[in-house]
C-alpha positions in Angstrom: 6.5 169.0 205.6 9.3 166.8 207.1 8.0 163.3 207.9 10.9 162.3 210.5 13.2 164.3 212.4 17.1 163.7 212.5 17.7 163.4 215.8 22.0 162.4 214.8 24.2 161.9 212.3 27.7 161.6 211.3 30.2 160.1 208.8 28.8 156.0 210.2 25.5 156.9 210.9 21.7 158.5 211.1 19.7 158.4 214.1 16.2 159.6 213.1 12.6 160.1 215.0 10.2 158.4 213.0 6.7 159.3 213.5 3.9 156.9 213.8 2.5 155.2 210.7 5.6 155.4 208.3 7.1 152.3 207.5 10.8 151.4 208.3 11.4 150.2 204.7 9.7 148.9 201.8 6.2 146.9 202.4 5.2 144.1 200.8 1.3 143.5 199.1 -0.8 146.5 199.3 1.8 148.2 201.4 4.2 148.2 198.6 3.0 151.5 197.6 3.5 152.8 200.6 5.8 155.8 201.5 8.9 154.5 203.7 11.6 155.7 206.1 14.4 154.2 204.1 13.5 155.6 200.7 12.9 158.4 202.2 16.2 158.9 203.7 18.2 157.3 200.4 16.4 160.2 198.8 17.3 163.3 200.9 21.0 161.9 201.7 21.4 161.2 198.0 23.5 158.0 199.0 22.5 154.6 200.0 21.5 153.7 203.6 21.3 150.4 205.3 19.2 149.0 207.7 20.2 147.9 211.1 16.9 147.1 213.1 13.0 148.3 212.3 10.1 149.5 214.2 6.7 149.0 213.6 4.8 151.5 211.1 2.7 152.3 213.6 5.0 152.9 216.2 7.1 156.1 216.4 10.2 156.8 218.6 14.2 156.2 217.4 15.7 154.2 214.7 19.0 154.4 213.3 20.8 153.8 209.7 24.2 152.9 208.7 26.2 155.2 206.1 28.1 152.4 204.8 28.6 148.6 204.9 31.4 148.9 207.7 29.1 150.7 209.8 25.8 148.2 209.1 28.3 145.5 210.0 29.3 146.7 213.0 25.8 148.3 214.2 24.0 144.8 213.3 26.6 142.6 215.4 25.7 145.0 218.1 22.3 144.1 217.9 22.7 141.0 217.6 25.3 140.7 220.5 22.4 142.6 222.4 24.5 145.5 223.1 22.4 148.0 222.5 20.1 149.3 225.0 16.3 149.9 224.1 13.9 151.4 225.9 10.0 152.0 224.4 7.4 154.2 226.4 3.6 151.7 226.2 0.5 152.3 227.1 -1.4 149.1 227.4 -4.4 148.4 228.8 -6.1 147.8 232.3 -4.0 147.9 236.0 -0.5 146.6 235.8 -0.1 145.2 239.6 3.7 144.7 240.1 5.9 147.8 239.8 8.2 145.2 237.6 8.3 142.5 235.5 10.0 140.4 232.7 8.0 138.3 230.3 10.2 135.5 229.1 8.0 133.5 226.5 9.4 132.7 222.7 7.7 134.3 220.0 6.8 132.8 216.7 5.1 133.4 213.3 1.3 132.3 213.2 1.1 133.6 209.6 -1.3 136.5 208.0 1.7 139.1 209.6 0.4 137.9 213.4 3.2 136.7 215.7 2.5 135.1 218.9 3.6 133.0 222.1 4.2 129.8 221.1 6.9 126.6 222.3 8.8 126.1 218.8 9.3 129.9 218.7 12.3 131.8 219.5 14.0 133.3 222.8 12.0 136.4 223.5 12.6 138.5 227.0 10.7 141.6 227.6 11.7 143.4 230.7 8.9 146.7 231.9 8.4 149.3 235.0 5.4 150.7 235.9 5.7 154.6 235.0 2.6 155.7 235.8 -1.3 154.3 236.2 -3.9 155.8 235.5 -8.2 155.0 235.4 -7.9 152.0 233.0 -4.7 152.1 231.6 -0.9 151.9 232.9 1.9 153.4 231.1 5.3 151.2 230.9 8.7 151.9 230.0 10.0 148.5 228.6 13.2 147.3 227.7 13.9 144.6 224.9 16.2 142.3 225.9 15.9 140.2 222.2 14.9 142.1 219.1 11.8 140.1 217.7 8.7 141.1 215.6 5.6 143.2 217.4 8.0 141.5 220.5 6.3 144.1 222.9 2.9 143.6 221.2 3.0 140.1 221.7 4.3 139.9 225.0 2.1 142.7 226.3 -1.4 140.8 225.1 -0.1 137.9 226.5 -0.2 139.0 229.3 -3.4 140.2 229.4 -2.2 144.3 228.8 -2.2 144.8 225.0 -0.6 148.2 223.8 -3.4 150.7 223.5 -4.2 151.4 219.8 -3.0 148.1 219.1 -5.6 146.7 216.2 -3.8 143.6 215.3 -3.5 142.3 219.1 -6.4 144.0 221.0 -10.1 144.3 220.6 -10.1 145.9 216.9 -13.5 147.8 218.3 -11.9 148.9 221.6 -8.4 149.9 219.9 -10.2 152.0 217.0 -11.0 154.5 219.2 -7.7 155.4 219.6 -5.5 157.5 216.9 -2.6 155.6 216.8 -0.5 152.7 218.7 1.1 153.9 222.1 4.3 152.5 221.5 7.2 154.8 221.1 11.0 154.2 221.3 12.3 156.8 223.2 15.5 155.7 224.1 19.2 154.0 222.4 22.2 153.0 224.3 25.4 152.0 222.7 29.2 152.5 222.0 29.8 153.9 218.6 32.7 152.9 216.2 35.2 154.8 218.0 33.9 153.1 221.4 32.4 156.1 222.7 29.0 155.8 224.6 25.7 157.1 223.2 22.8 158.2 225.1 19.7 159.8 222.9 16.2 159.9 223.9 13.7 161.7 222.2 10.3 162.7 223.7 6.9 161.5 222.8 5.3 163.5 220.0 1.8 164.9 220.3 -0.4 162.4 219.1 0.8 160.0 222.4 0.8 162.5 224.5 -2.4 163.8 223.7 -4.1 160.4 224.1 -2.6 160.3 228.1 -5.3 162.4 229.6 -8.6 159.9 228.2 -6.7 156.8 229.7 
């Protein structure tokens, strides 16, 4: 059975759908063990890939490769230059008032893999829309504006809405209910090497969606 989907590829690139609870690349500790998107890839390509962002293991949604170093220099400037658009679907907990909002707060290590809000951290902007509320939930579409670690996460329970699912950030006896994290990137906007614009989205899988109707 396939664990990720290719969504894209050509000559520069890969753009897969990586399901929830697969790591991006190789984990450290315990984790080292652990199956992961880029060895996965390496090993059905048969040719080295490089990394040009991550997303959570728990999270699912879009991620893409380079094919060579020309492309994972150019694809890394971009997101670095913040030229690529993201755009995540969260559910997070409790009534989210304003139809909009940015969180601007910087974001720093605290250590034991926990990141947080914090004055010596760095530049963080997380921009969201209220897609839809429901009994004690509200489901977001939020846009990164900088590319930090469990950004969303963090910004999200500081706030007072942590991502559903979310055992690191939220109530570890609350969250464990849930099956998984309700954070998926569904969306990736950019210009590709030859300066064409992209637009893919991919859809939720079944394990979010199926959690919608008990919010």
């Amino acid at each position: 059975m396939a664990t990720f989907e290719t969504v894209y590829e050509d000559d520069e690139f890969i753009l897969v759908n990586k399901p929830s609870g697969l790591l991006t690349m190789p984990g450290r500790g315990p984790a080292a063990k652990e199956k992961n998107l880029l060895a996965l890839l390496t090993q059905a390509l048969k040719r080295p890939m490089f990394v040009v962002h991550r997303l959570d293991k728990d999270a699912s949604g879009l991620i893409l490769f380079a094919k060579n170093e020309n492309a994972h220099r150019y694809f890394s400037i971009l997101f670095e230059t913040k030229e690529i658009k993201k755009k995540y679907l969260a559910a997070v907990e409790g009534y989210v008032e304003e139809k909009r909002g940015v969180v601007d707060k910087p974001i720093q290590a605290y250590g034991s893999g926990r990141m947080g809000v914090g004055f010596n951290g760095k530049n963080s902007i997380t921009k969201y829309e209220v897609l839809e509320r429901y009994k004690r939930s509200t489901l977001l579409e939020v846009q990164i504006i900088t590319g930090r670690r469990h950004q969303i996460r963090v910004h999200m329970y500081y706030i007072k809405h942590p991502v559903i699912g979310d055992l690191l950030y939220g109530d570890q006896l609350k969250q464990s209910a849930y099956p998984r994290l309700m954070l998926h990137s569904y969306s990736l906007e950019f210009k590709d090497m030859a300066g064409k614009k992209r637009t893919f989205q991919v859809d939720p899988p079944k394990d979010f969606m199926s959690v919608l109707p008990f919010l």
